[in-house]
mmCIF file of the N, C-alpha and C atoms, coordinates in Angstrom:
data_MODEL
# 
_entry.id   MODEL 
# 
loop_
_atom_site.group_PDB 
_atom_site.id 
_atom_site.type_symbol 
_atom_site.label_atom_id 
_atom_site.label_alt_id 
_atom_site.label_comp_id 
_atom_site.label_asym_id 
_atom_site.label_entity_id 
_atom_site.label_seq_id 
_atom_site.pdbx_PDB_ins_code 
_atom_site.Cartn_x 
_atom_site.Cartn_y 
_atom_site.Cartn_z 
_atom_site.occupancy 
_atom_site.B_iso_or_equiv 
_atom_site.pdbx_formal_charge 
_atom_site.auth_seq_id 
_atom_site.auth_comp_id 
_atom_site.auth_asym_id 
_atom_site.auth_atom_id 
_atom_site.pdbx_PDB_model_num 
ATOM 1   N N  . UNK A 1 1  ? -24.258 2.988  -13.318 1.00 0.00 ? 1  UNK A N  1 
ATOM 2   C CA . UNK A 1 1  ? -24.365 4.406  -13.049 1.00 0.00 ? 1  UNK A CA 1 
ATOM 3   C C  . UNK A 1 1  ? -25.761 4.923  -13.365 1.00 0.00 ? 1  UNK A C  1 
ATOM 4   N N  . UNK A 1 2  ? -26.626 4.002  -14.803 1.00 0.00 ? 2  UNK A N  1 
ATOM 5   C CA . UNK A 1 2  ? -27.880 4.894  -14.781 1.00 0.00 ? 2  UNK A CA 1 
ATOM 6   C C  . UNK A 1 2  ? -29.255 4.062  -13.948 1.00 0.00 ? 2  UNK A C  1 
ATOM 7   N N  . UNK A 1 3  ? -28.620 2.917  -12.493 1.00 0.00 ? 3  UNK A N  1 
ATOM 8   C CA . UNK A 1 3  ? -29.118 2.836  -11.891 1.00 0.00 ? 3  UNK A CA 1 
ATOM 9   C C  . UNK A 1 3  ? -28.857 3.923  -10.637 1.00 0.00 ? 3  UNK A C  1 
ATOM 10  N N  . UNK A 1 4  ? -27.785 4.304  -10.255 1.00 0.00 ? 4  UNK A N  1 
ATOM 11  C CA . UNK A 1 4  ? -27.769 5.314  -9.234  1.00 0.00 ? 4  UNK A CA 1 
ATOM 12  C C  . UNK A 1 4  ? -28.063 6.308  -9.480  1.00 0.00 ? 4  UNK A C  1 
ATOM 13  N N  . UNK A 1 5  ? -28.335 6.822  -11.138 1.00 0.00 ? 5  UNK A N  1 
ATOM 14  C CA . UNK A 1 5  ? -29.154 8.003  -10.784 1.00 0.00 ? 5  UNK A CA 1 
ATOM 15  C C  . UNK A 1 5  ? -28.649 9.313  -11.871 1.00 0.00 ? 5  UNK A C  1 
ATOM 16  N N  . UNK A 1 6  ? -26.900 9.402  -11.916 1.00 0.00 ? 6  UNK A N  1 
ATOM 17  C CA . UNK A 1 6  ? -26.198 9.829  -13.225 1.00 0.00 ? 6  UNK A CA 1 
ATOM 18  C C  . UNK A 1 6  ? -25.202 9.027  -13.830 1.00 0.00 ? 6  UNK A C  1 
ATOM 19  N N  . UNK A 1 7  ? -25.531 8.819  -14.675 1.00 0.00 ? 7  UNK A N  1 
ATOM 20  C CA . UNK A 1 7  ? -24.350 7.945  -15.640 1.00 0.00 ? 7  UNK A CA 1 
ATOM 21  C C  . UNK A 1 7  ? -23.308 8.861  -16.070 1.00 0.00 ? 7  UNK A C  1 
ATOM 22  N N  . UNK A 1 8  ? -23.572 10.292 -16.204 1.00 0.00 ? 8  UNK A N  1 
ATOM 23  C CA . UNK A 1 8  ? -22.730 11.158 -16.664 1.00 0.00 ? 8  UNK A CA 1 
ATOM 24  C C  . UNK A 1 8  ? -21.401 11.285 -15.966 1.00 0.00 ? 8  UNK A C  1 
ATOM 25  N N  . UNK A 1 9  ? -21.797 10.964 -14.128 1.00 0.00 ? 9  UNK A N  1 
ATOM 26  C CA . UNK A 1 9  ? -20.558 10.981 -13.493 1.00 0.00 ? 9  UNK A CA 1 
ATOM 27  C C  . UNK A 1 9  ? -18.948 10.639 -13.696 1.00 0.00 ? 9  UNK A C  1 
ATOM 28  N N  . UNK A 1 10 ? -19.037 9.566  -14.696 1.00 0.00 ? 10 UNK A N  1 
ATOM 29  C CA . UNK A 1 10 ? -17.309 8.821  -14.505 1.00 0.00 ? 10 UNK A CA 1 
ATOM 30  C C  . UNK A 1 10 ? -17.323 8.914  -16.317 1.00 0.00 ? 10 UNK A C  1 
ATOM 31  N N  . UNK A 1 11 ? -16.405 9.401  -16.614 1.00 0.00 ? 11 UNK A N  1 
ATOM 32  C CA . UNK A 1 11 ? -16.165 9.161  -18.557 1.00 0.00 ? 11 UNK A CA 1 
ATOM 33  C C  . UNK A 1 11 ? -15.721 7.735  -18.651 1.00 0.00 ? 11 UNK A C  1 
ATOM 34  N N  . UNK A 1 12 ? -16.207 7.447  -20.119 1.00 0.00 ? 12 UNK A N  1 
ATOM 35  C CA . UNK A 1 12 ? -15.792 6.315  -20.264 1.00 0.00 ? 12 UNK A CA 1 
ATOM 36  C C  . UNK A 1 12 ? -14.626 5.858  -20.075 1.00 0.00 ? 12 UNK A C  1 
ATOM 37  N N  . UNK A 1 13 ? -13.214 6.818  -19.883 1.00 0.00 ? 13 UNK A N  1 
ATOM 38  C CA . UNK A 1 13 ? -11.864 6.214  -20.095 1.00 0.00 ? 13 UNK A CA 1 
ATOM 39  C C  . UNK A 1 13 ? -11.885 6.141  -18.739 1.00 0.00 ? 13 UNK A C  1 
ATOM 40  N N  . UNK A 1 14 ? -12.454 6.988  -17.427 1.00 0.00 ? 14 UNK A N  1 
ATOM 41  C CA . UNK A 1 14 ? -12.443 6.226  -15.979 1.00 0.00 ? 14 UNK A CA 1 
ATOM 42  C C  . UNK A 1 14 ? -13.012 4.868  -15.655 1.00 0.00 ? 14 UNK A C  1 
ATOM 43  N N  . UNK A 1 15 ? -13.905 4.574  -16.159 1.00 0.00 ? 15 UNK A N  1 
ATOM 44  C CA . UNK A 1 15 ? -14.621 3.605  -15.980 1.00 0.00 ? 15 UNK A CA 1 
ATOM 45  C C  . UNK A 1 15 ? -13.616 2.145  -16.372 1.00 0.00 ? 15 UNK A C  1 
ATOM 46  N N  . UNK A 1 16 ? -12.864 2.318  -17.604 1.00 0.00 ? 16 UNK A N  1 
ATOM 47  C CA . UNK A 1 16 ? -12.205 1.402  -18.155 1.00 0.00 ? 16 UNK A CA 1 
ATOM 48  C C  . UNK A 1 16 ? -10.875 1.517  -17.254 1.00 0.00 ? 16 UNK A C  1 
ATOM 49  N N  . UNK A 1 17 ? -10.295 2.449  -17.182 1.00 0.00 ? 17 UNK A N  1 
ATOM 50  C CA . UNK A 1 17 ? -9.179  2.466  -15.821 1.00 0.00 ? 17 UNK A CA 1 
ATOM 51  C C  . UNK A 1 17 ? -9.013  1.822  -14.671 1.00 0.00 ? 17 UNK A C  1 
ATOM 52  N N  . UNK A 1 18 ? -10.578 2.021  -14.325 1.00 0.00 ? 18 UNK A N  1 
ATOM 53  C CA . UNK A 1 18 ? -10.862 1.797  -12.648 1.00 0.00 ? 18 UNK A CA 1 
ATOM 54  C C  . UNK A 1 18 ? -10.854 -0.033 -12.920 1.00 0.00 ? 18 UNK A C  1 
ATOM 55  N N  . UNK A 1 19 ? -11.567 -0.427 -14.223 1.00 0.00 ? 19 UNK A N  1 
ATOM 56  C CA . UNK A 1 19 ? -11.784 -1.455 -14.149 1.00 0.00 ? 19 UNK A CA 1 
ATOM 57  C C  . UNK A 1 19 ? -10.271 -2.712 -14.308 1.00 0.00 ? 19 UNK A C  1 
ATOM 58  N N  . UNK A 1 20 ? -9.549  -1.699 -15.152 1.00 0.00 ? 20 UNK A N  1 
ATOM 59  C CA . UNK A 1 20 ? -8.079  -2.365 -15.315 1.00 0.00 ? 20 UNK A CA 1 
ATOM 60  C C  . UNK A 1 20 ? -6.802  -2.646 -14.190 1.00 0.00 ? 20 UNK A C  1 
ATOM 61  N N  . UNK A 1 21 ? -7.294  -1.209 -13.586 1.00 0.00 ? 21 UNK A N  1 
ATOM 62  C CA . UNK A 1 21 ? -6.445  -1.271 -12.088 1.00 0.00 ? 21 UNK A CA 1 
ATOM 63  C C  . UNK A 1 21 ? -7.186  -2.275 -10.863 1.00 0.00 ? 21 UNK A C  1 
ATOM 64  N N  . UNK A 1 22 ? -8.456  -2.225 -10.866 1.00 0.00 ? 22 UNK A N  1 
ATOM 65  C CA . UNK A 1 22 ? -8.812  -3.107 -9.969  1.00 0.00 ? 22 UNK A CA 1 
ATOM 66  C C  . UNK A 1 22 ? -8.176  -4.720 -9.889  1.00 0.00 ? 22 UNK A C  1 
ATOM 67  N N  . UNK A 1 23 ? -7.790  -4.646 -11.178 1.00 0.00 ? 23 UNK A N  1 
ATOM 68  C CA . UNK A 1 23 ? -8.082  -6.513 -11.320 1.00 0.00 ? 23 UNK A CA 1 
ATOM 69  C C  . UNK A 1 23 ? -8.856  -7.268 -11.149 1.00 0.00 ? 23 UNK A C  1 
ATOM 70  N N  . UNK A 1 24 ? -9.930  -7.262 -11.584 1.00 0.00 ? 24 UNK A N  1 
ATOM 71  C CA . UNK A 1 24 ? -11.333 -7.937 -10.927 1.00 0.00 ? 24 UNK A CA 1 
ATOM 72  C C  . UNK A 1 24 ? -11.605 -8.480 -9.737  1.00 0.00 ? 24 UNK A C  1 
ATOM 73  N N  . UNK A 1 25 ? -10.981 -7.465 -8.691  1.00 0.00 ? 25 UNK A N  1 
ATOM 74  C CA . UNK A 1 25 ? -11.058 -7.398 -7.556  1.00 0.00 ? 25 UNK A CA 1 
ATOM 75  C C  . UNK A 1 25 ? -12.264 -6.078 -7.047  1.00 0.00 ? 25 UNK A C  1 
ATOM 76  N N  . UNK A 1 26 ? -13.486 -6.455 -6.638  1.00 0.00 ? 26 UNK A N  1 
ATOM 77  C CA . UNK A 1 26 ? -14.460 -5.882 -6.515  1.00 0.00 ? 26 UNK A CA 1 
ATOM 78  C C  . UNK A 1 26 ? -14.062 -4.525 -5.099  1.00 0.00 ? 26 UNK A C  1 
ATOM 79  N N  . UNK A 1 27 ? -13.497 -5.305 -4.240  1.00 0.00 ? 27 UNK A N  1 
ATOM 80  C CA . UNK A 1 27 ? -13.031 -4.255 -3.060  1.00 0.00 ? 27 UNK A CA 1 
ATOM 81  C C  . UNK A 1 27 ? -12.362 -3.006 -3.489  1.00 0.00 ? 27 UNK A C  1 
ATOM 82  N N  . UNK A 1 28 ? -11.158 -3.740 -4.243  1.00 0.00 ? 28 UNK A N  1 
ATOM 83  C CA . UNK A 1 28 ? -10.443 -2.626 -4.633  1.00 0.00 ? 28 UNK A CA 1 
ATOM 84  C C  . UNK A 1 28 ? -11.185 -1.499 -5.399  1.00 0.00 ? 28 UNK A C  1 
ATOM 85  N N  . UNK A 1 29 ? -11.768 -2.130 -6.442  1.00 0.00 ? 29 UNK A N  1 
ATOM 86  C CA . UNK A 1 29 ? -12.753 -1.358 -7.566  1.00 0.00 ? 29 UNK A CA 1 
ATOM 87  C C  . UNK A 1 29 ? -13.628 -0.354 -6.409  1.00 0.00 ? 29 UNK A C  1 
ATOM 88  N N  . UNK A 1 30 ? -13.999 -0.813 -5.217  1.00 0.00 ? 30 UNK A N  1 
ATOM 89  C CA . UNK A 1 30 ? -14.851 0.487  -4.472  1.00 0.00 ? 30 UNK A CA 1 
ATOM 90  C C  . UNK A 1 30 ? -14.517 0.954  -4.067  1.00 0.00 ? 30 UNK A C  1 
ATOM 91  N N  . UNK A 1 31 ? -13.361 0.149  -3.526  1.00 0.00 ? 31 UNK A N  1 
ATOM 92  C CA . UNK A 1 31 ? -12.173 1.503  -2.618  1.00 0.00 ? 31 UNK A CA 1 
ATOM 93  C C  . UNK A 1 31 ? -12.255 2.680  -3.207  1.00 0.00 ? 31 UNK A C  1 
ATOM 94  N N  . UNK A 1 32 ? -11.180 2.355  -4.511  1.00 0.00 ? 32 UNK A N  1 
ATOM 95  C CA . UNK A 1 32 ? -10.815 3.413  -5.170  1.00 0.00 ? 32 UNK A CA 1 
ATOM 96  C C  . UNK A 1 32 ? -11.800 4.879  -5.937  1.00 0.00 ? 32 UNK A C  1 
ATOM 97  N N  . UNK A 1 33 ? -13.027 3.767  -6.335  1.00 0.00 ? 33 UNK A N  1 
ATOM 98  C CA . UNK A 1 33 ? -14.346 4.760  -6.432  1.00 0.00 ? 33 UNK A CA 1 
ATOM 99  C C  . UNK A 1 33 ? -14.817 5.507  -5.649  1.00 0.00 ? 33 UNK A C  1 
ATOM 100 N N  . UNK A 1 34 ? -14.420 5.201  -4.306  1.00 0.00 ? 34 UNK A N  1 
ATOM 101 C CA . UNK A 1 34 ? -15.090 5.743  -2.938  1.00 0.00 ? 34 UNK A CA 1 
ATOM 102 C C  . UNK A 1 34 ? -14.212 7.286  -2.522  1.00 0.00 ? 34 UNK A C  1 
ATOM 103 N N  . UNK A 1 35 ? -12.880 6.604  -3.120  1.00 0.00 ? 35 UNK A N  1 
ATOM 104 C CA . UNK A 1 35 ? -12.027 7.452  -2.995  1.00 0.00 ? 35 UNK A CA 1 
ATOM 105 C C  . UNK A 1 35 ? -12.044 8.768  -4.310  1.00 0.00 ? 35 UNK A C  1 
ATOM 106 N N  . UNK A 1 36 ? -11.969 8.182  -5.429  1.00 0.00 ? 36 UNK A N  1 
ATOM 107 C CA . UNK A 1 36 ? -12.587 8.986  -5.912  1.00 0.00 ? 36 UNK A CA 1 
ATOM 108 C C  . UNK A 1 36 ? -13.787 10.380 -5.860  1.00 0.00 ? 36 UNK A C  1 
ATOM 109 N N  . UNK A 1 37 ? -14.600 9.575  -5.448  1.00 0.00 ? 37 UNK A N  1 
ATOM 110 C CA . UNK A 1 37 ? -15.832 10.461 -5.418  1.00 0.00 ? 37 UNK A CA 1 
ATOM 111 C C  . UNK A 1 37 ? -15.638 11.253 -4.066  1.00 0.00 ? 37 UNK A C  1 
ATOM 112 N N  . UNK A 1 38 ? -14.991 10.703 -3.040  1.00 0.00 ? 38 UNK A N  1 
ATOM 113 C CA . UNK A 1 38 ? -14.808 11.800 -2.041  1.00 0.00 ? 38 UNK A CA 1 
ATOM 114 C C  . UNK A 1 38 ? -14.203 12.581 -1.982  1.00 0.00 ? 38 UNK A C  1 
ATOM 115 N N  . UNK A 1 39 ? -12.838 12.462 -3.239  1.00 0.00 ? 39 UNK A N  1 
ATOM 116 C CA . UNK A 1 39 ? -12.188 13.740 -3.206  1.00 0.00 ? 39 UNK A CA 1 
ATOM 117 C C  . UNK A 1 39 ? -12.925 14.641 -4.295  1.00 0.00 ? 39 UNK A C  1 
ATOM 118 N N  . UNK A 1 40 ? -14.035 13.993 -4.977  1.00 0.00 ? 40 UNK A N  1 
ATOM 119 C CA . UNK A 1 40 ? -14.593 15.072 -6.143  1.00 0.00 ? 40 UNK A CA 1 
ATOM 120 C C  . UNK A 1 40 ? -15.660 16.128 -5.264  1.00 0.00 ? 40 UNK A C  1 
ATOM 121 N N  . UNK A 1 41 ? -16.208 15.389 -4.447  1.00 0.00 ? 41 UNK A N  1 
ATOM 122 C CA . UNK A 1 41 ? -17.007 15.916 -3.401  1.00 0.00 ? 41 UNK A CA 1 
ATOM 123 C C  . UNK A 1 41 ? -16.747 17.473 -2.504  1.00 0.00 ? 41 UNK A C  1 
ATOM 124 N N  . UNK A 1 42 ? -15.384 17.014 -2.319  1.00 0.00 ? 42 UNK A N  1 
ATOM 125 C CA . UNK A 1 42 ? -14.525 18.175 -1.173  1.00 0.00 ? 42 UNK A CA 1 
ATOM 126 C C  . UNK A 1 42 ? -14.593 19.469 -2.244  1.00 0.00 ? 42 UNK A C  1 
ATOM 127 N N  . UNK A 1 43 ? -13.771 18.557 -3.799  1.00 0.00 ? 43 UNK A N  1 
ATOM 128 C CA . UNK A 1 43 ? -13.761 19.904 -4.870  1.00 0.00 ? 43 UNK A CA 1 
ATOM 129 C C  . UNK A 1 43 ? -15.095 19.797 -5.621  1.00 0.00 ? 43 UNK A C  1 
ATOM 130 N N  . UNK A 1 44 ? -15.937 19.976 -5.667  1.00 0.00 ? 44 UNK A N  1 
ATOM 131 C CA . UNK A 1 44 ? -16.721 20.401 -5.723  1.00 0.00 ? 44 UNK A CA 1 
ATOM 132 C C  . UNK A 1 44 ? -17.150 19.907 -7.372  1.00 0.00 ? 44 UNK A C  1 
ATOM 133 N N  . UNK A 1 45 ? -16.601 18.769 -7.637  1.00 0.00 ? 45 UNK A N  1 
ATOM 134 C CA . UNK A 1 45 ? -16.548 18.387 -9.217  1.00 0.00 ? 45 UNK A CA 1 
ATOM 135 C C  . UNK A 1 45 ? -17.494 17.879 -9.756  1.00 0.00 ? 45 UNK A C  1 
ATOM 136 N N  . UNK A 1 46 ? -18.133 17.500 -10.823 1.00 0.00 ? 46 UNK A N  1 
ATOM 137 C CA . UNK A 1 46 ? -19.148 17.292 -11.421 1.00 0.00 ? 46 UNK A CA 1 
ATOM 138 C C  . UNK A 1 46 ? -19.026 16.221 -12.038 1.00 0.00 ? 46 UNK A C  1 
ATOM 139 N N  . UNK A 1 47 ? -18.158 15.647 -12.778 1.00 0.00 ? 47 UNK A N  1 
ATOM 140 C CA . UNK A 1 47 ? -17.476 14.962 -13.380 1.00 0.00 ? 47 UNK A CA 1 
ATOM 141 C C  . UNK A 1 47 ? -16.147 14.265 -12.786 1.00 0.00 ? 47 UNK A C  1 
ATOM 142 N N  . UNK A 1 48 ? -16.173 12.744 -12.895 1.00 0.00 ? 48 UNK A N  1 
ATOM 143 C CA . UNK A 1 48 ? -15.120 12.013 -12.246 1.00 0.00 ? 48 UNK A CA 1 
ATOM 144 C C  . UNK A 1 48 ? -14.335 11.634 -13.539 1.00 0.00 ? 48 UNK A C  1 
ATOM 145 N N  . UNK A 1 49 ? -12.742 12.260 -13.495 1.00 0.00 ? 49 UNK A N  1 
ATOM 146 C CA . UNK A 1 49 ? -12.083 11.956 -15.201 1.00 0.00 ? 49 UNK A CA 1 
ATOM 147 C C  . UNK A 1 49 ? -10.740 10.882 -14.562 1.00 0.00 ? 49 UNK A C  1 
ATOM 148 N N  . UNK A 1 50 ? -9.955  10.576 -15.757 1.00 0.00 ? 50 UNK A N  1 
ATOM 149 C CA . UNK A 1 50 ? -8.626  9.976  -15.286 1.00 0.00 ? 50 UNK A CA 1 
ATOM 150 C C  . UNK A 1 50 ? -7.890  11.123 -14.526 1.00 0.00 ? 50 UNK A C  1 
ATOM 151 N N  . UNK A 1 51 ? -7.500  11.874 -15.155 1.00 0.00 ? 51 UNK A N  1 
ATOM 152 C CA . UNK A 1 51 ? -6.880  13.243 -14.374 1.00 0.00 ? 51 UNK A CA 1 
ATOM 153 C C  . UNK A 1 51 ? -7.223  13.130 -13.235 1.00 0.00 ? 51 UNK A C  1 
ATOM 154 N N  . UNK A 1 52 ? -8.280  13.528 -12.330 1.00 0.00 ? 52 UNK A N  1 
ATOM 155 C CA . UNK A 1 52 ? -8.314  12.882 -11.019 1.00 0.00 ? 52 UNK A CA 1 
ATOM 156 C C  . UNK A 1 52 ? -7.846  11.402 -10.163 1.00 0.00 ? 52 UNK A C  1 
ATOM 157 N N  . UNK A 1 53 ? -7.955  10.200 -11.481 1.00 0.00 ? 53 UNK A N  1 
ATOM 158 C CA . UNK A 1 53 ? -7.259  9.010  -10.978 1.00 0.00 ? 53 UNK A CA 1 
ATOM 159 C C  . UNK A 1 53 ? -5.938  8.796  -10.902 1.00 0.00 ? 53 UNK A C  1 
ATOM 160 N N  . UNK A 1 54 ? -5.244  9.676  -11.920 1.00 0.00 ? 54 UNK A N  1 
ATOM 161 C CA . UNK A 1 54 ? -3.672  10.194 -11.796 1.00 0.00 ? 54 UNK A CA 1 
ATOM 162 C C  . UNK A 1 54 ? -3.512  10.694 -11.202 1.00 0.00 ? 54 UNK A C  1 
ATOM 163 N N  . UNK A 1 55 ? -4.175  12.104 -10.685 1.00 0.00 ? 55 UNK A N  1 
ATOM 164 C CA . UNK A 1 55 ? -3.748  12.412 -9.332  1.00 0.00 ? 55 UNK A CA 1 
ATOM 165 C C  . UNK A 1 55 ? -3.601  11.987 -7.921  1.00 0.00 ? 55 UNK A C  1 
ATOM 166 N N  . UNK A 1 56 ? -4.803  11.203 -7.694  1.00 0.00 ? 56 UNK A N  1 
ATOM 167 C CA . UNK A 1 56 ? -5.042  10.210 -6.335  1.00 0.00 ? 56 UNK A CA 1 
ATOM 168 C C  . UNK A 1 56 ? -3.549  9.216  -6.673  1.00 0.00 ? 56 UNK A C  1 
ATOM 169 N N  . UNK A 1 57 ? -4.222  8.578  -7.805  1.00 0.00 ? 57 UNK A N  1 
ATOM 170 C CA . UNK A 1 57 ? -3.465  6.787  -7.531  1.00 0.00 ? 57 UNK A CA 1 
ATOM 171 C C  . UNK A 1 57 ? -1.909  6.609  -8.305  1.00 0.00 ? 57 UNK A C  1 
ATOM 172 N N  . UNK A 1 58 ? -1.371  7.978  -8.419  1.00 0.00 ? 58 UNK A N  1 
ATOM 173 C CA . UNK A 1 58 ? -0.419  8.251  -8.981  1.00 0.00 ? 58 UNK A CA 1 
ATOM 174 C C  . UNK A 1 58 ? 1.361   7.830  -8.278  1.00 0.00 ? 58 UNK A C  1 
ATOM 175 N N  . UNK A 1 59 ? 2.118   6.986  -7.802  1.00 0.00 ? 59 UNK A N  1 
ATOM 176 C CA . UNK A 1 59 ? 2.770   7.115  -6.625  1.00 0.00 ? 59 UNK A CA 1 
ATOM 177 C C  . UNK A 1 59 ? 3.678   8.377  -6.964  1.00 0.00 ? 59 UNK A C  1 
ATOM 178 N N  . UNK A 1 60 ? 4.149   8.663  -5.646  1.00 0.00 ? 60 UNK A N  1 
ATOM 179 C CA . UNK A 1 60 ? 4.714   9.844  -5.512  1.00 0.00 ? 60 UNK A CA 1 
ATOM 180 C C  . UNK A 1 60 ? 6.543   9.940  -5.997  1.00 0.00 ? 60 UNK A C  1 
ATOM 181 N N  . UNK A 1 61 ? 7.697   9.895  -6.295  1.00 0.00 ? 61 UNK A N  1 
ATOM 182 C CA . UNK A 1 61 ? 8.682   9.343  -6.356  1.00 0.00 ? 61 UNK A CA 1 
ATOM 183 C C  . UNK A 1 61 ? 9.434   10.306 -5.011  1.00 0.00 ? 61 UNK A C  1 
ATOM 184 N N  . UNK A 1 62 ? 10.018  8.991  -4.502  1.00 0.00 ? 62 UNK A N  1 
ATOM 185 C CA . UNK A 1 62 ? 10.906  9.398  -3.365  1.00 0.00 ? 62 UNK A CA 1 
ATOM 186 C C  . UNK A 1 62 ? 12.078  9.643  -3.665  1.00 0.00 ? 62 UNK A C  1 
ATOM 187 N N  . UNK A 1 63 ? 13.095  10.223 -2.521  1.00 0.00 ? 63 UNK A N  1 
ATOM 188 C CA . UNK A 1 63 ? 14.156  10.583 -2.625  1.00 0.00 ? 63 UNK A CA 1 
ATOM 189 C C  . UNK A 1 63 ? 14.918  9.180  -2.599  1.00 0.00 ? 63 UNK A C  1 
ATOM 190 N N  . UNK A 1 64 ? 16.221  8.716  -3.091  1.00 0.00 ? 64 UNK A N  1 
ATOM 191 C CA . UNK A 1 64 ? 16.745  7.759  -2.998  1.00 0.00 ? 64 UNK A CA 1 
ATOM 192 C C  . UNK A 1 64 ? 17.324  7.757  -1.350  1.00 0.00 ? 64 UNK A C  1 
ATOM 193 N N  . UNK A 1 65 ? 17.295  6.447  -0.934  1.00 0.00 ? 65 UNK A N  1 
ATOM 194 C CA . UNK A 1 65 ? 17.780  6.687  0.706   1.00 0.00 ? 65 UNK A CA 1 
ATOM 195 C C  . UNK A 1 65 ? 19.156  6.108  0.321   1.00 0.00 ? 65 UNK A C  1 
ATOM 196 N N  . UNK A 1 66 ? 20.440  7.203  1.501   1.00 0.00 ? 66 UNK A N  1 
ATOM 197 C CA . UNK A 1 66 ? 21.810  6.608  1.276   1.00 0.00 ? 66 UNK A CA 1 
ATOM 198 C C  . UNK A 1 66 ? 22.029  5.490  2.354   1.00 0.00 ? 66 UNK A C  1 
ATOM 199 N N  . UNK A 1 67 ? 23.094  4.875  2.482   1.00 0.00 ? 67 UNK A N  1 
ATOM 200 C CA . UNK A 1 67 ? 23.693  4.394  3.352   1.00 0.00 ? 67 UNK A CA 1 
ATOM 201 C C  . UNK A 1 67 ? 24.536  5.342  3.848   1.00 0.00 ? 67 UNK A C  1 
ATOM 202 N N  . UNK A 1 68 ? 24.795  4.876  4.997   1.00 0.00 ? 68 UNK A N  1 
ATOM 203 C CA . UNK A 1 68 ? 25.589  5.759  6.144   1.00 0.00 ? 68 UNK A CA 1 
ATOM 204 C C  . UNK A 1 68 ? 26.744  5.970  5.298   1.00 0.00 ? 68 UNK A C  1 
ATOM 205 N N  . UNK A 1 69 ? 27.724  4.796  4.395   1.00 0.00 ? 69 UNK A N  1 
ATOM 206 C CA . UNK A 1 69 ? 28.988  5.012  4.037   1.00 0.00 ? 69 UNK A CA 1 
ATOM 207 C C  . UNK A 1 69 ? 28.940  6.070  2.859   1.00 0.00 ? 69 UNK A C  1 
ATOM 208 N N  . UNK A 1 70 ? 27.881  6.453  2.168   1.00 0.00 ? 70 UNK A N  1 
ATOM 209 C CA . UNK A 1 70 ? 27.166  6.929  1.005   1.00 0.00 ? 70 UNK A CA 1 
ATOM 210 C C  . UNK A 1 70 ? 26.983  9.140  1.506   1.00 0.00 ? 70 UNK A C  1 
ATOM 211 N N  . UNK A 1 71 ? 26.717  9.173  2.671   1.00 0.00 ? 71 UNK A N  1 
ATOM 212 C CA . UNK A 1 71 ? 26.385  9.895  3.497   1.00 0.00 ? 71 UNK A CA 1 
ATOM 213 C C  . UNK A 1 71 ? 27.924  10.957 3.505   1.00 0.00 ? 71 UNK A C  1 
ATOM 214 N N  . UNK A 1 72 ? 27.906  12.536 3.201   1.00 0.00 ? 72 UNK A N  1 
ATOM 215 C CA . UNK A 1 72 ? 28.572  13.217 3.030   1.00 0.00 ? 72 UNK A CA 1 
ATOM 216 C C  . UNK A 1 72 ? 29.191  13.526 4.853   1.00 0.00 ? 72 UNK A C  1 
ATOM 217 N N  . UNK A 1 73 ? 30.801  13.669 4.994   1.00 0.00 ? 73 UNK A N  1 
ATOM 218 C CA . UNK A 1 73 ? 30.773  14.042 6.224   1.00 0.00 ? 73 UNK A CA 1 
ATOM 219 C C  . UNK A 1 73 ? 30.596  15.257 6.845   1.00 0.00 ? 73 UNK A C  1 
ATOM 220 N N  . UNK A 1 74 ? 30.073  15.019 8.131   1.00 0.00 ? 74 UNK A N  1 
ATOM 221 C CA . UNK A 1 74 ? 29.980  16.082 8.713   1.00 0.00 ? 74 UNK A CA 1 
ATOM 222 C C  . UNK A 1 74 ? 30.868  16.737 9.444   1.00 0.00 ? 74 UNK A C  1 
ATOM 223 N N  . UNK A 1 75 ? 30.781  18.561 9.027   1.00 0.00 ? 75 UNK A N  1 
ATOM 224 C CA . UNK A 1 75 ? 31.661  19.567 8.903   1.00 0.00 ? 75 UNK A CA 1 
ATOM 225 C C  . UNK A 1 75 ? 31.678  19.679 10.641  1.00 0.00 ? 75 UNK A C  1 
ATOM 226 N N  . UNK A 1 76 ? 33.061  20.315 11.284  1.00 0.00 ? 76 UNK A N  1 
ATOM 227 C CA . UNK A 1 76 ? 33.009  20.204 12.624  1.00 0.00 ? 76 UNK A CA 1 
ATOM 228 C C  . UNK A 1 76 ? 33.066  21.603 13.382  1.00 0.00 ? 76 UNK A C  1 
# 
């Protein structure tokens, strides 16, 4: 980071995140940075924290799907 210019950008607990979720998988590690920084970009952020990596890389929880037999009947 204090070759690109600010080191201040990512706190240390992102940096260690990004590096744990990647798996020392370098792609992933830029993906997700890329992704990062473009949504800090849109908002206008100064600072890249976990809070933003929880928000992005957070999954969403779905509704449970029924089966048809599971499925309430329909009124006529």
């Amino acid at each position: 980071l204090e070759q690109a210019g600010n080191p201040q950008l990512m706190t240390q607990e992102l940096i260690r995140t990004l590096a744990a979720h990647s798996l020392n998988n370098l792609r992933v590690l830029n993906q997700m940075a890329a992704e990062l920084l473009d949504t800090a970009a849109e908002r206008n952020l100064t600072r890249l924290d976990e809070s933003l990596f929880l928000e992005l890389f957070t999954p969403t929880a779905s509704k449970p799907h029924r089966s048809k037999s599971q499925q309430p009947a329909k009124s006529l």
